[in-house]
C-alpha positions, 0 to 999 in steps of 0.5 A, a space after each residue: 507445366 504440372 511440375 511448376 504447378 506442383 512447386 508452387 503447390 508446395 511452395 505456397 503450403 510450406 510457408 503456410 505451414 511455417 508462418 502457422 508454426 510459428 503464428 499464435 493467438 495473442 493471449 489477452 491484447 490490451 488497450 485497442 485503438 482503431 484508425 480512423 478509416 476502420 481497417 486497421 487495429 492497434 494493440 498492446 501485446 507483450 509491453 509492445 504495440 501491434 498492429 493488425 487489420 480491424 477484421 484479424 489477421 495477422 499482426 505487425 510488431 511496431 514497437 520493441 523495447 523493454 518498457 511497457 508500451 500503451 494507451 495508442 490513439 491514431 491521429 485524424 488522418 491515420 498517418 501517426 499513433 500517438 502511445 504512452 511508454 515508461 521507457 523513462 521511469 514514469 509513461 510517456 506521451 510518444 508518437 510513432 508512424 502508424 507503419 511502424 518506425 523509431 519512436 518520439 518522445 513529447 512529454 518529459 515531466 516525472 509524472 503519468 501522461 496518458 495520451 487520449 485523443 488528436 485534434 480534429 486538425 490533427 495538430 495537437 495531442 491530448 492527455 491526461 497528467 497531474 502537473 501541480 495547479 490545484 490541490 489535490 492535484 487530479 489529472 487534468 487534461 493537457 495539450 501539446 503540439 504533435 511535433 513536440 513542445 510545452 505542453 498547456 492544460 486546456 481548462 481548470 477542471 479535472 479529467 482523466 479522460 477526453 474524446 474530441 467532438 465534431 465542433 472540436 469540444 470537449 468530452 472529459 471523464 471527471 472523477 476517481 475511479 479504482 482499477 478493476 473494482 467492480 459493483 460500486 456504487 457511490 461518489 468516488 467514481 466518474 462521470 461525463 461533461 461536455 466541455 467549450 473553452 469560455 463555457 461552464 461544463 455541462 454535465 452528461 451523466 449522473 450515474 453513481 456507478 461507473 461513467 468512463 472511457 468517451 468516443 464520439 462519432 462523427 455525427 457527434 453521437 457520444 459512447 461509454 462505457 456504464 455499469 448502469 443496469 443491475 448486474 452491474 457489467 460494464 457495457 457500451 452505451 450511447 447518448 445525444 450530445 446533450 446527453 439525452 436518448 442513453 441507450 445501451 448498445 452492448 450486452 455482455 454478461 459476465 466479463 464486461 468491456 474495460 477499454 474501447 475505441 471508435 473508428 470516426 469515419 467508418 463507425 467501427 468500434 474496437 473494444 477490450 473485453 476478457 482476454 480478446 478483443 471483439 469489434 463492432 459496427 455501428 449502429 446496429 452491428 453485433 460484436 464479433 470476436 477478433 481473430 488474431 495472430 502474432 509471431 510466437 515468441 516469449 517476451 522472456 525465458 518462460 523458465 530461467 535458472 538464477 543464482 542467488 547470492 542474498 535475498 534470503 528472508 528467512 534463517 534456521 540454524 541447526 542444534 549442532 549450531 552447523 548448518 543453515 536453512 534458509 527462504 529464497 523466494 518461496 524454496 527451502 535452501 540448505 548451506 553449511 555455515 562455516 563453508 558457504 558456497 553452493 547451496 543446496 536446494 532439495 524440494 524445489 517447486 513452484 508452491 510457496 515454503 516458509 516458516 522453516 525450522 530445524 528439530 532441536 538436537 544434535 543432528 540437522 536431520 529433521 526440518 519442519 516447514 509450511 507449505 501451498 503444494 497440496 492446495 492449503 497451507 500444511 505442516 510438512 517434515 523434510 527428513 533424508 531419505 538417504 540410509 547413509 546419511 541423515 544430514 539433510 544438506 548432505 543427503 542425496 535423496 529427502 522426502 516430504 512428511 505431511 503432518 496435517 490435512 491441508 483442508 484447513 491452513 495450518 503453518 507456523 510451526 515451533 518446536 518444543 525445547 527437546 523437539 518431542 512436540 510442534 505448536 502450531 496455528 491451525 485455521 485462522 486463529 487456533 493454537 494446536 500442539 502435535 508430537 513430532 510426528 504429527 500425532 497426538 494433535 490438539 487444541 491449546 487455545 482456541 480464537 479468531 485472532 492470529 497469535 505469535 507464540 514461544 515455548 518456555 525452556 522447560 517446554 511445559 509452558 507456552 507463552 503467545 499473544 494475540 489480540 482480543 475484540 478490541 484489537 488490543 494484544 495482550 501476552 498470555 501463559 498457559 500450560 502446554 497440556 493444557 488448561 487454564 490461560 494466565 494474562 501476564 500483560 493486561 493492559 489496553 494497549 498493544 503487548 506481543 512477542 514474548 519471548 524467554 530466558 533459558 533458566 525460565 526466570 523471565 520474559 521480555 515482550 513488546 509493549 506500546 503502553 507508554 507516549 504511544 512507542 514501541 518498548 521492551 518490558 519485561 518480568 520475573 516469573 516468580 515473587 522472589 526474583 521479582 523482590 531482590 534486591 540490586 545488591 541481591 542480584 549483583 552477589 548473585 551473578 557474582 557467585 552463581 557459577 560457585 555453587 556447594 556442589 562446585 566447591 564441594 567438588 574441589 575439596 574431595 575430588 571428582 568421584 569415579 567408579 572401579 574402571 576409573 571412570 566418572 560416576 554420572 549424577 541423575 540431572 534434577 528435572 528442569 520444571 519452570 515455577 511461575 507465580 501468577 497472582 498479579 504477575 501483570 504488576 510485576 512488569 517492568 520497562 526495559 527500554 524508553 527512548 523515542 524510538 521503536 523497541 522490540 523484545 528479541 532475546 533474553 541472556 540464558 540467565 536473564 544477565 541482558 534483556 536484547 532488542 531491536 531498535 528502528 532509527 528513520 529505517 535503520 535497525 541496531 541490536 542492543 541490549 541493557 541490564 536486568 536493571 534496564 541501564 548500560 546499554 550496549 550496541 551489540 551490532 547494527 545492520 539490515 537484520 531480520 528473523 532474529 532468533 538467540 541461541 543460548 548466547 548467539 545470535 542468528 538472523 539475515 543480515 543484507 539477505 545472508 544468514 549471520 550471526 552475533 555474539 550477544 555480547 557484541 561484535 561484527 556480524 559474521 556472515 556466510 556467503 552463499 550461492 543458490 542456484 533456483 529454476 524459476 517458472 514465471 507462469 507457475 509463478 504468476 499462478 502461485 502469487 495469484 492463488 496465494 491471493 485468492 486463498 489468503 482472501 478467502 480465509 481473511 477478508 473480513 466479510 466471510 460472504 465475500 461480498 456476495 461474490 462466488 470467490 471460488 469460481 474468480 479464483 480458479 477464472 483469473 488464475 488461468 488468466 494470470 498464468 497465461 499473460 505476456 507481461 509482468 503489467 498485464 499480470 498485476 492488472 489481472 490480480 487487481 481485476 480479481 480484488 476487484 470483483 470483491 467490490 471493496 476499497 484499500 486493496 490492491 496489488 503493487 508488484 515489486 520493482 517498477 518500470 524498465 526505465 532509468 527513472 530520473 528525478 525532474 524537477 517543478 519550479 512552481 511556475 503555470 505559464 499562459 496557453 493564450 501566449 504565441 510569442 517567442 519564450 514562455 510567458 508566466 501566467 501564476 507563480 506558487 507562493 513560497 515556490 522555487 520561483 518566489 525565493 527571496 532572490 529569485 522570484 518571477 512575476 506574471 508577465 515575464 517571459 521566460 526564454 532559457 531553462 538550463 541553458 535550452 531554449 524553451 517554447 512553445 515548441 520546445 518543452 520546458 519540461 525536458 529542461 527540468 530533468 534529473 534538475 532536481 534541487 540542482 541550482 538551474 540557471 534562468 533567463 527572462 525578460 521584464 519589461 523588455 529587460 533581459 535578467 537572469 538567475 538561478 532557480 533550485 527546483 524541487 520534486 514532485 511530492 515537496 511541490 505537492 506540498 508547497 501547492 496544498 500549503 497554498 491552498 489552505 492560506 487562500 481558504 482560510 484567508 478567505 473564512 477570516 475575511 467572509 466571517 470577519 475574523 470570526 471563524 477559523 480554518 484548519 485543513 488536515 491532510 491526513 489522520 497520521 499523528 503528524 497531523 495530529 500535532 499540525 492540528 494541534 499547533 494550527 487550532 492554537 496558532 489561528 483559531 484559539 481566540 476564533 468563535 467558530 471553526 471550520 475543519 476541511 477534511 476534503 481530499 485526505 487520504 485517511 490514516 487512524 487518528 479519528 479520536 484523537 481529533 475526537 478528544 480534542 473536540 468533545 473534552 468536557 468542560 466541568 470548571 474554570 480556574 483565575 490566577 491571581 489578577 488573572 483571567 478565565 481559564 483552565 490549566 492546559 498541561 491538564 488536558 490529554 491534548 487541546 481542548 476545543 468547545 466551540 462551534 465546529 462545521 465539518 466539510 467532506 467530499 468523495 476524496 475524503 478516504 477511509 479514517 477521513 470519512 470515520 471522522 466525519 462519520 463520527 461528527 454526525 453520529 455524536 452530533 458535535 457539528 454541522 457536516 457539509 459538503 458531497 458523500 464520502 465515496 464509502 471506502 472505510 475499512 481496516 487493511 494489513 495486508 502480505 508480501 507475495 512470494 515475486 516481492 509484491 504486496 497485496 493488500 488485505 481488508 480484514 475490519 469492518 466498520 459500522 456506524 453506533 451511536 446515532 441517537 438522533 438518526 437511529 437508521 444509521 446505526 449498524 450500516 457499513 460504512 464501507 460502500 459494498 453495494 446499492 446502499 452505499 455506505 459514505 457519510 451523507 452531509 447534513 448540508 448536501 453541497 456539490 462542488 462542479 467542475 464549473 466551480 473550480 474553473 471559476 475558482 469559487 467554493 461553495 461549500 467552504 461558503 456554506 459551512 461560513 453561513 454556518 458557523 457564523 450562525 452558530 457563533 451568534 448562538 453562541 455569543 449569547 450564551 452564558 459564560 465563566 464570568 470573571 469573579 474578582 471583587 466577588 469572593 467575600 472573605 470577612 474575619 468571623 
């Protein structure tokens, strides 16, 4: 009996020694749900979905794959979770036994389903998606049966989160809102409506803050999570159904709640906050901390060795022209270029190199580098350390000189022609020189603004650009001593990237000073270059290489010494002579073409001026005469970090390094494989503290905002390292952009979903949710849709039976017959009127339906101002402030308003861009005469104006979605007072952003430009305010006529902001009609003979 109590003893601790070997906390579980009995929890951890009991525990995997799994919601009897996975390309809509089992997919359409909520009944799902109805196309929320088919909208409105009350209505969170930014007060956010089917929403919060993520109780109790007390964390509130009585529930300081759920018949709540997840009960419980554990083990090898072939972004050849450097995801990579095969990688680590470049010589001993390893970015040396051999790549051992300090970034280093100096940006802006071994360090040029930056070949000059305070680059040339700097350039628009010719009679740079397009100019350095003539410089190249000494040479013999050896002559010293009085006149243009140019080489003796010209993202190298004629390709390809070699041409080519003969060719390159260790977490922390660093350096408020950068810095940097998933990563870098409170940041991480991606198709077609008999029937049809063609066009009322030869339904997803059928000719069956037809139908993406949809929706609008004003008022809607809608506005003030009174320029829902004063010259051009032909009329010459004159009326309408240069613009009307500007406040998102790749092949975003109001003569308080929204202030435009649009006013399909804005124009161009006017002077103009 003691032997059998002992057993079991040891039993019962050896598996509890295992499971606790092999258990481990879940770092950061996202997105919880809970059943609606309370005890259990459902998370995603590592892509996939886990269940646990709502006390910790112990957690069950329930989904395996690839794809990221998400967004679970239980159904009312706790029997099925309903998820969104991207197992498809795009999230999905699935269900999955809450046990466990093989998934099912009830969403097919290439857009993002997020499931939120059952039924009360347990029959439907509801989520959110944009399916192509109402310009801008917001989500809007969907319904679709739990055992799968057509999915319908439940109402006109957008919505982006739904909860289902008791009485079976609707809760729904309208509005934008940006992932991860925190403090925000403005328009661009969200807020909560209680919504009946046949009823107007009623709306339940006004907070300018954050309004999200709604539960209900049983008792119909509503909570949500709201920022709205001053230290502007979120926290769960609750609120009566009708919106009264909100009291905050949660006290969480510093790490908020970003994601809750509530148990609807045990009032336990389950909510995501840091990197746990804590629970609560309701009403007056305290949250507690969830203590789970999960089998340890790793989505995928923390630590991998992969073999590179390509993917090279950087090249530096060696002065014997023999070996190659190269940048392969942050690691130095050295291979010989005749031999290729394996690749050397001699420091590798975690931390970011770039900007490689071998000392110039004879010997690739010497390699110079930025680097992150000590924190900031420094200028390091790569030499061998290996006695008997100084080839690097050869070498069996290197070390790592540091040149500079690290406390300030400093990277970018060029050598000087004999490789005696380095030139290098220190800081932000400044230009220093250093020797070689890093002494002797001081500063060239001094300045904020990032320069570019090459050495004359005589190595006593510098030539750079970089931008001045108006953002206008300019190339300069300044002794590389030092003193006093010379604008060769001097233009007001964009000049940079100069580079030069190796005898030192030229430089080539980049300009944009002509038709808005990039060109090559180029000059001569002194006044007797630049005044030869074509028959001067035709002799010359002719003769050049038959110099006195040459033919002197031939006459008498080389000269040689008592051995019988050659005397050398003492070499003449290279000096570089520069006129520079008006050396900006000298400039010329090389290039003119539609297309972007860019300066890149100089033949060694001027005889070719090269370039890079980009057709529709595909590059060609080719290169004109000093007389910028006969243009030749010299090769074309995918090329990138192009540096000429005497007459060479080094550079990446599809990832490897290649090189060219100037004169032209194949591309000749070196294959390669290099074999690199990567460590995803050092990865993930690498990327994450390049961002916080860059940030910190860059962002264009150096007080952050008011943030304690340093402290999110080190906060989400562990918490990047630590995550399970490649989505959970980009979230927690997005989470620390966010704390920065601005608009235009972001980071995209490279590649996408783990799924196959197909492209589906869109027939323009909503069909009718009160519809239950057999087929679909057709409620709308899209004007100018894949189904209003000349031959084959659907009408309302037919029903629709057969897609692609599948039966469609209600029970059957329509959707799933429109996979991978875009433009694919897709036949149709429907009956009319009882009569059986069919055809073909060629559907259509997604974006090339988007437009169909907002080409509807600016032919109703201004359909409908012609109509109200009686044809007097005019309508042009811009999509978006890029040049092509500048021509589009051009073209539609000429084809629908020239012979209008008044205009009405919708800016609402455009997405911004740059183009606010062009939109402003072609508005406020002043009128100062009037010219008549001959029987003719008033007018004036349009080819004399920049663009289209406008001088009549204008009205401006704005709203929450009109980003960025949408709002300048109507930041600007208001400010010079040209018009009327009505609508809702611009959500404050205007700033500047560039923005950096990140070592994984991510983007970040980078807002480094304020922008402020000036000018407000009648408004003078507004002067100096940011329009970006950074805190209490706000910082959108405020209409001079404050109209909402509800989203009771989109589901009765009026405007009444559009109808504000025709009251006044209508008005106005009453005003106007009694305003003097150009008369016609015929008949008046007397001319007697004396």
């Amino acid at each position: 009996m003691t032997r059998m109590r002992v057993f079991i003893t040891l039993t019962v601790l050896l598996v509890t020694l295992t499971t606790s070997a092999w258990a481990a906390e879940p770092f950061m579980p996202r997105y919880p749900s809970i059943s609606p009995d309370g005890s259990t929890v459902v998370f995603s951890f590592q892509g996939d979905l886990w269940s646990v009991a709502s006390n910790g525990g112990m957690a069950t995997r329930l989904t395996v794959h690839p794809a990221y799994e998400s967004l679970s919601v239980f159904s009312p009897d706790g029997s099925i979770i309903a998820f969104g996975s991207d197992r498809h390309g795009d999230v999905d809509v699935y269900t999955i036994p809450a046990t466990g089992g093989t998934p099912t997919r009830l969403t097919h359409a290439s857009t993002t389903d997020a499931p939120y909520a059952f039924s009360n009944d347990g029959e439907t799902i509801y989520f959110a998606s944009s399916r192509l109805f109402d310009y801008p196309m917001e989500r809007q929320i969907q319904a679709i049966p739990v055992d799968g088919g057509t999915p319908f909208r439940v109402a006109d409105m957008y919505g982006n989160e739904v909860a289902i009350a008791p009485d079976g209505s609707f809760i729904i969170a309208e509005g934008r809102k940006k992932f991860g930014r925190m403090n925000y007060r403005g328009s661009y956010q969200r807020d909560l409506y209680s919504y009946s089917p046949g009823s107007d929403p009623v709306q339940l919060t006004t907070h300018d803050g954050v309004d999200t993520m709604p539960m209900v109780a049983s008792d119909g109790t509503i909570y949500w999570i709201n920022d709205n007390e001053k230290d502007s964390i979120w926290n769960v509130w609750r609120m009566n159904a009708d919106g009264s009585n909100k009291q905050r529930i949660t006290n969480f300081k510093d790490d908020g709640v970003r994601w809750a759920d509530l148990s609807h018949n045990s009032n336990r709540m389950i909510m995501e906050r840091g990197t746990k997840l804590y629970a609560m009960d309701l009403p007056n419980g305290r949250p507690f901390e969830l203590e789970i554990q999960v089998a340890s083990d790793d989505l995928e090898n923390p630590v991998s060795v992969q073999t590179f072939r390509s993917d090279a972004e950087e090249v530096s050849i060696s002065g014997d022209g023999e070996e190659y450097a190269l940048l392969i995801h942050g690691d130095i990579i050295l291979v010989n270029k005749e031999l290729g095969g394996r690749a050397v990688v001699p420091i590798p680590d975690p931390s970011r190199e770039e900007n490689i470049a071998f000392r110039p010589g004879d010997n690739a001993d010497t390699l110079a580098f930025t680097t992150d390893r000590y924190g900031e970015k420094a200028i390091c040396l790569l030499v061998s350390d290996d006695e008997d051999e100084s080839n690097l790549r050869l070498a069996k051992k290197r070390k790592i000189i540091k040149l500079t300090n690290g406390k300030i970034p400093a990277h970018s280093p060029v050598y000087s022609p004999d490789g005696s100096k380095i030139a290098y940006t220190y800081g932000n802006g400044d230009i220093h020189i250093m020797d070689h071994d890093g002494g002797h360090d001081r500063a060239l040029d001094e300045s904020w603004s990032e320069p570019d930056y090459s050495w004359a070949p005589d190595g006593n000059w510098i030539a750079f650009s970089r931008e001045d305070r108006n953002f206008n680059s300019d190339v300069w040339i300044i002794p590389a001593e030092g003193g006093e700097k010379v604008n060769i350039s001097t233009h007001p628009d964009e000049d940079f990237g100069p580079v030069w010719a190796a005898d030192g009679s030229m430089i080539s740079w980049t300009s944009r000073r002509h038709d808005n397009q990039y060109d090559v100019f180029y000059t001569y350095l002194t006044k007797e270059l630049d005044e030869r003539t074509r028959e001067e410089w035709e002799i010359w190249e002719k003769t050049r290489d038959n110099s006195p000494k040459d033919i002197d040479e031939e006459e008498n013999g080389d000269e040689e010494g008592e051995d019988g050896e050659e005397v050398d002559e003492e070499e003449e010293e290279f000096v570089i002579d520069i006129d520079f009085d008006d050396i900006y006149l000298r400039a010329r243009r090389a290039t003119n073409s539609p297309n972007p140019e860019y300066a890149v080489g100089l033949h060694p003796k001027g005889d070719k001026i090269a370039f890079m010209r980009m057709v529709d993202g595909d590059g060609s190298l080719n290169s004109v005469n000093r007389f910028a004629e006969d243009e030749e390709e010299i090769a074309s390809g995918d090329f990138s970090d192009i540096e000429l070699v005497d007459e060479t041409f080094y550079m990446i080519s599809g990832g490897q390094p290649g090189y060219v003969d100037l004169d032209g060719g194949s591309v000749e390159t070196t294959d390669f494989n290099a074999r690199l260790t990567i460590d995803k977490r050092a990865t993930r922390r690498q990327v994450i503290d390049e961002g916080y660093r860059t940030l910190k350096h860059w962002f264009y408020d150096p007080n952050m905002h008011g943030i304690d950068w340093d402290e999110m810095g080190e906060k989400y940097g562990e918490w990047a390292a630590n995550v399970a998933h490649d989505k959970d990563f980009a979230d927690v870098v997005n989470m620390m952009l966010g704390e920065l409170n601005a608009s235009h940041m972001g980071y995209y991480p490279d590649g996408g979903s783990d799924g196959d991606g197909p492209t589906d198709g869109f027939i323009g077609v909503e069909f009718d949710a009160d519809y239950t008999g057999d087929g679909l029937r057709v409620k709308w049809v899209l004007p100018n849709g894949p189904a209003d063609e000349t031959d084959m066009t659907l009408l309302p009322g037919d029903i629709v039976s057969f897609v692609n030869d599948m039966e469609v339904g209600r029970d059957s997803n329509v959707y799933a017959a429109l996979e991978d059928q875009e433009d694919v000719p897709t036949a149709i069956l429907w009956e009319r009127d009882g009569e059986e037809m069919e055809g073909e139908i060629v559907p259509v993406a997604w974006y090339p339906m988007r437009e169909l949809v907002y080409e509807d929706m600016e032919n109703k609008n201004r359909a409908h101002v012609e109509d109200i004003s009686d044809d007097r008022v005019g309508y042009v809607h811009i999509q978006g402030m890029g040049w092509a809608e500048v021509e589009l506005f051009e073209r539609d003030l000429y084809a629908v308003a020239d012979d209008k009174e008044a205009l009405i320029i919708d800016v609402r829902n455009n997405g911004g861009g740059w183009t606010t004063d062009m939109l402003l010259t072609i508005l406020t051009q002043p009128v100062h005469a009037y010219t008549i032909g001959r029987n003719g009329e008033v007018g004036y010459p349009q080819p004399r104006y920049p663009m289209y004159r406008w001088e009549k009326p204008i009205a401006v309408i704005c709203n929450a979605g009109s980003y960025s240069n949408a709002e300048i613009f109507s930041h600007a009307i208001k400010t010079i007072g040209r018009g009327p500007v009505v609508g809702e406040t611009t959500g404050g998102n205007v700033i500047s952003t560039g923005g950096w790749t990140t070592m994984d092949g991510g983007w970040i975003r980078m807002p480094f430009r304020g922008w402020y109001i000036w000018g407000d003569e009648n408004n003078p308080s507004r002067n100096n305010q940011n329009q970006e929204a950074p805190g209490a202030g706000w910082g959108g435009c405020v209409p001079d006529y404050p109209v909402p649009f509800t989203p009771a006013d989109r589901i009765a399909d009026r405007d009444p902001q559009l109808d504000k804005a025709i009251e006044l124009m209508i008005e106005a161009a009453n005003v106007e009609a009694g305003k003097p006017k150009p008369g016609d002077v015929r008949g008046k103009l007397n001319y007697e003979k004396p």
